[in-house]
Residue, then its C-alpha position, 0 to 999 in steps of 0.5 A: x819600764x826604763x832599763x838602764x841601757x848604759x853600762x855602770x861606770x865608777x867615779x870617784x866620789x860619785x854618790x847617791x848620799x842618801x840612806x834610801x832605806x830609811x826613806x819612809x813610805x809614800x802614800x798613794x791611791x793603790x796603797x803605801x809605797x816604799x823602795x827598798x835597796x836589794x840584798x842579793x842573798x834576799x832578792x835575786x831569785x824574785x828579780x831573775x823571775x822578773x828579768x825572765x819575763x818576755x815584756x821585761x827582757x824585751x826592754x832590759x835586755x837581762x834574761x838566761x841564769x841567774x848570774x845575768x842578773x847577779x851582775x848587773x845587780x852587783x854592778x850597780x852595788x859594788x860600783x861607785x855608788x852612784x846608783x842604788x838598786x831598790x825594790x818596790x814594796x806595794x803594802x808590804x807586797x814586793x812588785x817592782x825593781x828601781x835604780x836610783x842614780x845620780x844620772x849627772x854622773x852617769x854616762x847618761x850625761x854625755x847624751x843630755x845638758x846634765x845639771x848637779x844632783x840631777x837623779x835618774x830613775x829606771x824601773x820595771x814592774x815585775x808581775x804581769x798582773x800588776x802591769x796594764x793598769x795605772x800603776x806606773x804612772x802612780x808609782x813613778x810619781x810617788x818615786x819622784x816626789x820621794x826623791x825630790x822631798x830627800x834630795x833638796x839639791x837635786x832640781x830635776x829627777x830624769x828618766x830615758x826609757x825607749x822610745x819603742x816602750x809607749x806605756x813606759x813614756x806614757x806613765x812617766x808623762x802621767x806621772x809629771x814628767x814632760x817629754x824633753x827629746x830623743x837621745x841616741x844611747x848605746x843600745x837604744x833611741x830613748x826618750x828623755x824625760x824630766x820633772x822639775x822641781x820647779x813646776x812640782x806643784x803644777x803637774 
């Protein structure tokens, strides 16, 4: 739903600190939803069957072998840290793939006034089955809070998908985000998206 559209770059220091795996479940109203980080060895053939999918490669731009994916996984593993990537497990059921990045180090901060801590999500949902029916906008949410219960440095989680993906900018509206502007990325006019910690309780 958000693809990542800027390359991976290291920073020294750069770091989502947390352990996300120890992060516990979220309750939600389709069911218990956790992320889980990727252990290639495990996932990559699921996530090569996902990328491969015409309405995720259309935004993420990674279908062919599986070595298309394996890198851009290894990068976001094998980098500075600053971005982990995670699977969601939907009542034990894989289903999505999400990064979680510290988007204040990211060359996403060139493009918006990025503040410290503030952390980014992208995120695809993998089978078609589960698309078309609510639960981006339930799942992003779920996300979000998640961050912000276990991140108490971070005021803000971003996101900048395209602006061609509707649904994607729709469920993260439904999720609490607003609509903040449109931001020229490599590769992508993207519409940048925000949830403050501050108005949590009111959207």
């Amino acid at each position: 739903m958000g693809g990542p559209g800027l390359d991976q770059v290291g920073r020294t220091g750069a770091s989502v600190p947390d352990d996300i795996g120890a992060w516990p479940p979220a309750p939600t109203s389709v069911g218990a939803f956790r992320l889980v980080p990727v252990r290639i060895e495990r996932d990559l053939p699921l996530l090569v069957r996902w990328m491969n999918d015409p309405a995720v490669s259309a935004f993420w731009e990674l279908a062919g072998p599986a070595g298309v994916t394996e890198r851009h996984v290894r990068a976001q593993l094998d980098g500075a840290g600053h971005s982990v990537p995670c699977l969601g497990v939907l009542d034990g059921m894989p289903m999505s793939y999400w990064e979680i990045y510290r988007a204040d180090l990211d060359p996403l901060a060139r493009h918006y006034p990025a503040r410290p801590d503030d952390t980014g999500i992208h995120l695809l949902i993998g089978g078609p089955a589960d698309r078309g029916r609510g639960l981006g906008g339930t799942l992003i949410r779920a996300v979000a809070d998640l961050v912000l219960d276990h991140r108490p440095a971070c005021t803000r989680v971003v996101a900048e998908p395209d602006v061609r993906n509707t649904p994607s900018v729709a469920a993260f509206l439904a999720a609490g985000f607003r609509f903040a502007a449109e931001a020229e990325l490599p590769g992508k006019r993207a519409a940048l998206m925000i949830r403050d910690r501050s108005l949590r309780a009111l959207l």
